[in-house]
Each structure stands twice: as structure tokens, then as C-alpha cells.
Steps between C-alpha positions, in 0.01 A plus 500: 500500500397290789474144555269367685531157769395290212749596328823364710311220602480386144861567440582314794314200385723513148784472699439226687406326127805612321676334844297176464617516144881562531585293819457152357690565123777695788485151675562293183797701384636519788447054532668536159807732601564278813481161232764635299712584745467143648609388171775750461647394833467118442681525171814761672527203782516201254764659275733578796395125608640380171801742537606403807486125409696564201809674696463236791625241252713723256750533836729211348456117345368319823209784569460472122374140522306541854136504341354488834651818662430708181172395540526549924650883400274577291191405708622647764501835351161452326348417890338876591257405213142394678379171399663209351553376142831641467734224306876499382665324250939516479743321240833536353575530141819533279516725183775528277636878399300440176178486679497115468351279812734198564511269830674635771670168558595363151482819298725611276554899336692525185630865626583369864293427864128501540394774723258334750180705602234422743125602490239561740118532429255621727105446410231630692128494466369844581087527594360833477280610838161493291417411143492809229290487175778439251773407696611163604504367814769316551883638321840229478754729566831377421834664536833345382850572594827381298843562661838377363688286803863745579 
């Protein structure tokens, strides 16, 4: 059976629909992809942020109680992120071997001496590259890192 001209120009023409079609959702799931990978990255950097705070200041008792350069550490590593908003937050806490919080100065444990921790939390406010129906905007991500000082 033979086709004639018509024929392939017609099926050309459905091509170049089914294109027009496919390109754009292609385009938007591909926007999507890239969003989440954004995200995925962002919250990978901010938990090694909060990490690396963390161990700065579980090194011994003075780096323990140097709020600043937890916060300095763990900046630094959070600094490849684009874009600004990143914020870090460090203390020092005492707990007990029970699992009771005293005061690292003035606290006493009936079964012996507080261990001191320190903490470092890193908060970032991530922005996706275009809005999506059903998904918010804006996310807090928030990553938290607890070390016990040696």
C-alpha cells in the first residue's frame, strides 16, 4: 500500500504537536528535579555546618565555652551555599549519667561528674527557583549537632 505526500506531511505535523506538547511538562520536571536537588544539597551543607561546630568546641573545656568560634567553624563550612540567611546558634550544657540537665558550674550528680556537651544549630531559609502548585515556597531547614566535650 502506498502513501501518498499528504500523508507524511500530516504525520510530520503530529510530531511537531506531540513536541509542543512534551517539551514544556519535560521543562517543569526537569525545574522540579534541579529544586530538589538544591534542597538536598543545602540540607548535606548545613548538617556538616552543625558538625563541624560541634567538634570545634568538643576539642577540650576552653573551645567548649568559645560560642563565637563554634559559630565562626561552623559558618565557615556552611559558606559554598549561594545567598545569605545562613545563622548559627552554640552552647554548653551539663547532663548527669541519669539523663538529668544540671549547671555546668554549680551542678551536682548523685553517681559522680557532669559530662559537659556543647551544641551547635544551623538554620537556613531555603527558596525554591519558581513557585509549584502545592508546594511551599520558602522551607526552614534546621540541622542540629550534639557532641560530648573529651
Amino acid at each position: 500500500m502506498r502513501h501518498g505526500t499528504g500523508q507524511r506531511e500530516r504525520s510530520r505535523g503530529q510530531s511537531v504537536i506531540e513536541m509542543a506538547i512534551i517539551v514544556p511538562l519535560l521543562f517543569v520536571l526537569f525545574l522540579g528535579i534541579l529544586d530538589f536537588a538544591r534542597v538536598f544539597y543545602n540540607a548535606m551543607t548545613i548538617t556538616h555546618a552543625a558538625r563541624e561546630g560541634a567538634q570545634y568546641g568538643a576539642q577540650n573545656d576552653i573551645t567548649s565555652k568559645d560560642f563565637d568560634g563554634m559559630k565562626a567553624a561552623a559558618l565557615a563550612t556552611a559558606n559554598d551555599i549561594p545567598g545569605s540567611g545562613i545563622t548559627a546558634d552554640a552552647q554548653q550544657f551539663c547532663k548527669c549519667s541519669s539523663g538529668d540537665t544540671v549547671d555546668c558550674i554549680t551542678g551536682v550528680c548523685p553517681e559522680g561528674v557532669p559530662q559537659v556537651f556543647v551544641q551547635v544549630t544551623v538554620e537556613k531559609v531555603f527558596t525554591t527557583l519558581f513557585p509549584y502548585p502545592g508546594v511551599p515556597q520558602t522551607t526552614d531547614l534546621r540541622r542540629q549537632a550534639t557532641i560530648r566535650v573529651q
